[in-house]
C-alpha positions in Angstrom: 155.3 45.5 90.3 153.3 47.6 88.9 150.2 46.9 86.0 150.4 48.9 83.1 147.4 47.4 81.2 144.6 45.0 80.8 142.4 43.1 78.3 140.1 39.9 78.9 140.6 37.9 75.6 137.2 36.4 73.9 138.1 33.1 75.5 138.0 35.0 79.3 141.2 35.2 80.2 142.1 38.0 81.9 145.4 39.2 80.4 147.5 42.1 82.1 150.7 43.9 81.0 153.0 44.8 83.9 156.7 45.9 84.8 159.0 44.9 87.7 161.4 47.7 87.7 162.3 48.0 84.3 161.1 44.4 83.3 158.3 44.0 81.2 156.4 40.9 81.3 152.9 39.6 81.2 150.4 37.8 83.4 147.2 35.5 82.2 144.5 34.6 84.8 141.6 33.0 84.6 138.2 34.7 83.9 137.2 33.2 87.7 138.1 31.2 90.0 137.2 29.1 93.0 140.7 28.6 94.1 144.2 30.2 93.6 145.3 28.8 90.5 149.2 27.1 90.6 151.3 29.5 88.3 153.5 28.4 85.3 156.2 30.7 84.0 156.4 30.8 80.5 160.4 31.0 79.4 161.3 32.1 75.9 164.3 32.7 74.2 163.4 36.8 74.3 161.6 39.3 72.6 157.7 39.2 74.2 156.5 41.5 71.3 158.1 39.1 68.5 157.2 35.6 70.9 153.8 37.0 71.6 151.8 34.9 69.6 153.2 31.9 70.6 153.1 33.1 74.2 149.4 33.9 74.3 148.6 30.5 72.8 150.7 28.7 75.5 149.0 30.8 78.3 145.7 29.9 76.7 146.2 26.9 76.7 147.3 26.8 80.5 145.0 29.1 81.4 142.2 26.7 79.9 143.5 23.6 82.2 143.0 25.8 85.0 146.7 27.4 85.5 147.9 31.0 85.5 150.8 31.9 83.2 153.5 34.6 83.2 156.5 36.0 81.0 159.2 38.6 81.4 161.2 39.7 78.8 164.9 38.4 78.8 167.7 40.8 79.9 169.3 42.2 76.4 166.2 41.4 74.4 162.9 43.7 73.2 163.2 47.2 74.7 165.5 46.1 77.1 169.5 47.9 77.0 171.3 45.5 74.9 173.6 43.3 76.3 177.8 42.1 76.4 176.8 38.9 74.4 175.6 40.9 71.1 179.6 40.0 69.9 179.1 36.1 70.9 176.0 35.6 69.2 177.3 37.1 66.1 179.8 34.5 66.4 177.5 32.1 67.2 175.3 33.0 63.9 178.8 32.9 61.5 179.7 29.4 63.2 176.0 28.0 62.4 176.1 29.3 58.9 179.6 28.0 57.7 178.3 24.5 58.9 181.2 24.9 61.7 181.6 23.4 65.3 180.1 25.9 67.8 182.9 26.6 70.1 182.7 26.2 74.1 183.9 29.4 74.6 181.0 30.9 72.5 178.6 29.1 74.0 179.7 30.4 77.6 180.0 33.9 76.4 176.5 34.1 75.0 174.3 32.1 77.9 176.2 32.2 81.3 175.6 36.0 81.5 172.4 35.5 80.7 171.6 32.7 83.4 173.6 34.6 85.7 171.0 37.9 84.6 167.9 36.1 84.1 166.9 33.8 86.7 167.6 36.6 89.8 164.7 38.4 87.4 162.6 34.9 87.4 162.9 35.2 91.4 162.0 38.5 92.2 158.7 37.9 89.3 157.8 35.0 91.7 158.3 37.4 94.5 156.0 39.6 92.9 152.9 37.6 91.7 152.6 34.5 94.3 151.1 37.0 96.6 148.4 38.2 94.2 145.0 37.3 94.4 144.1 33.9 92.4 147.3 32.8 92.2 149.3 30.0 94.1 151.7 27.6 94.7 153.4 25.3 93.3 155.3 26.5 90.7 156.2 25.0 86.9 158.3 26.6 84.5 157.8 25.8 80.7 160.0 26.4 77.6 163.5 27.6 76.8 166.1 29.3 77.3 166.7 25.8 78.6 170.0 26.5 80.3 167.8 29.2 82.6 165.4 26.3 83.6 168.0 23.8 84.5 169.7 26.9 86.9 165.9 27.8 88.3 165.0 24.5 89.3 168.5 24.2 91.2 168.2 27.1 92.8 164.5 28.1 93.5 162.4 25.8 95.9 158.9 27.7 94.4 159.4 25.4 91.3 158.2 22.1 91.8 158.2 20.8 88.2 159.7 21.9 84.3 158.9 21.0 80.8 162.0 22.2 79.0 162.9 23.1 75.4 166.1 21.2 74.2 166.5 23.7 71.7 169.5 26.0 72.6 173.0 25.8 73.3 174.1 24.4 77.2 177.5 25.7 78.6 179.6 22.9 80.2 179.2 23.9 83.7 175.1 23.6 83.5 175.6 20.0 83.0 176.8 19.9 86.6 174.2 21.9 87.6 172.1 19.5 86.1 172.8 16.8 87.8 171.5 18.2 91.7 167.9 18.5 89.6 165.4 16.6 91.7 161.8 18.0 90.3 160.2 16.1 87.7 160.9 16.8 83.9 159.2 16.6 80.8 161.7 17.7 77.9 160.8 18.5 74.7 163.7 17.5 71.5 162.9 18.5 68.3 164.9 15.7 66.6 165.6 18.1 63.1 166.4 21.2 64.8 169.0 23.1 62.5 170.3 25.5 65.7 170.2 22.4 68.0 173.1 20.2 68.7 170.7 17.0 69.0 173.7 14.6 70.7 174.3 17.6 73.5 171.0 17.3 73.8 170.4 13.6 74.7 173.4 14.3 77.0 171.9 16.6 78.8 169.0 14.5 79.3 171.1 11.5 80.3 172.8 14.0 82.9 169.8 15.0 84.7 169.6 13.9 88.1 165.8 13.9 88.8 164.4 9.8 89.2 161.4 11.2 86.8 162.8 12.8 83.6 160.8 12.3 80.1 161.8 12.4 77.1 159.7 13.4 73.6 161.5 13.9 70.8 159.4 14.2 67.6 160.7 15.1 63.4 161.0 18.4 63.0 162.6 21.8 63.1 163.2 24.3 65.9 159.3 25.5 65.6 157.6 22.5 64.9 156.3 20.9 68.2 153.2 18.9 67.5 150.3 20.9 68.8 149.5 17.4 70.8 152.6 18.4 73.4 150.5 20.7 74.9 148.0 18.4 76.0 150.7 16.3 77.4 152.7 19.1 79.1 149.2 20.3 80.6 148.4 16.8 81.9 152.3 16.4 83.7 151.6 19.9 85.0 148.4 18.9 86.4 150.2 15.6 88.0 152.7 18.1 90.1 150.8 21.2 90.4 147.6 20.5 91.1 
């Protein structure tokens, strides 16, 4: 890993620029610190420079309730070489707009790769920053691509807890992956989501395997999670992290 810049925001947070290899991502910290502060890893569904003001207002906010916060940018997005799936979300984006029936097939063809891609990178960033000073364990991951959080908190023991964004397409075979989930979750369902199939959605929740699972699903569209879910996915973070 190695730091590639650094600015401390008005509010204090110290906010650092950083590649791992030839992933970009960024790290928030907190201004200071008594203790190592449990880490949440911000997911998104790619493109830090176009996410980033969402992203620094969600790693604000964590930083605020005494968390550090981290991104990378997804394999195919930003800078990054593009990837094999360019054809099935093309397909994808002609399916949504004639008001068709997204296929299986498309849906495996644009996110399995990715999971398959992605969540190695998630590792190796844990890898990276757990060591560094003022950060610690546990582990919470936060947002979407949601099919990447389902496969991280199967396979990575770091993660303790997840608050996941029901708002992307889930390939068949995640719902069995879904179902060895353990780790509390707190998922987020925007109930008007035009890109979201809502009933796959509810499905998915139903086929978690985890004893504590949430559910909030509020009106709206893809970007319009009440400000107030913050608060709340701060306060379940703070139950398992802290």
């Amino acid at each position: 890993m190695r730091f590639t810049s650094q600015q401390r925001l008005d509010d204090g947070v110290l906010e650092r620029e950083f590649t791992l290899g030839e992933i970009p991502g960024i790290l928030w910290t907190p201004g200071s610190a008594s203790a190592p502060a449990p880490l949440i890893l911000l997911g998104h569904p790619g493109g830090l420079h176009r996410m980033y003001p969402r992203l620094v207002a969600r790693a604000r906010h964590s930083v605020a309730e005494g968390f550090a916060a981290a991104t990378i940018e997804l394999p195919g997005s930003g800078d990054r070489p593009r990837s094999a799936a360019e054809e099935a979300r093309a397909d994808l984006r002609r399916a949504l707009e004639a008001g068709e029936p997204v296929d299986d097939e498309i849906v495996d063809r644009l996110v399995l790769p990715l999971v398959d891609e992605a969540v190695p990178e998630w590792r190796a960033t844990l890898d990276a920053l757990l060591p560094l000073p003022g950060i610690g364990g546990p582990v919470g991951y936060a947002g979407g691509v949601i099919a990447i959080g389902i496969r991280l908190a199967v396979v990575e023991p770091r993660i303790a807890a997840a608050v996941l964004f029901a708002g992307s397409f889930v390939p068949r075979a995640l719902f069995e992956e879904a179902r060895q989930i353990t780790n509390p979750l707190l998922v987020l369902l925007q109930w008007d989501d035009e890109g979201n199939d809502r009933q796959m959605a509810l499905d998915l929740f139903d086929a978690f395997g985890t004893k504590e699972k949430t559910l909030h699903a509020n009106m709206g569209g893809h970007t319009g999670v009440p400000h107030f879910e913050g608060d709340d996915g701060s306060r379940f973070f703070a139950r398992h992290l802290k």
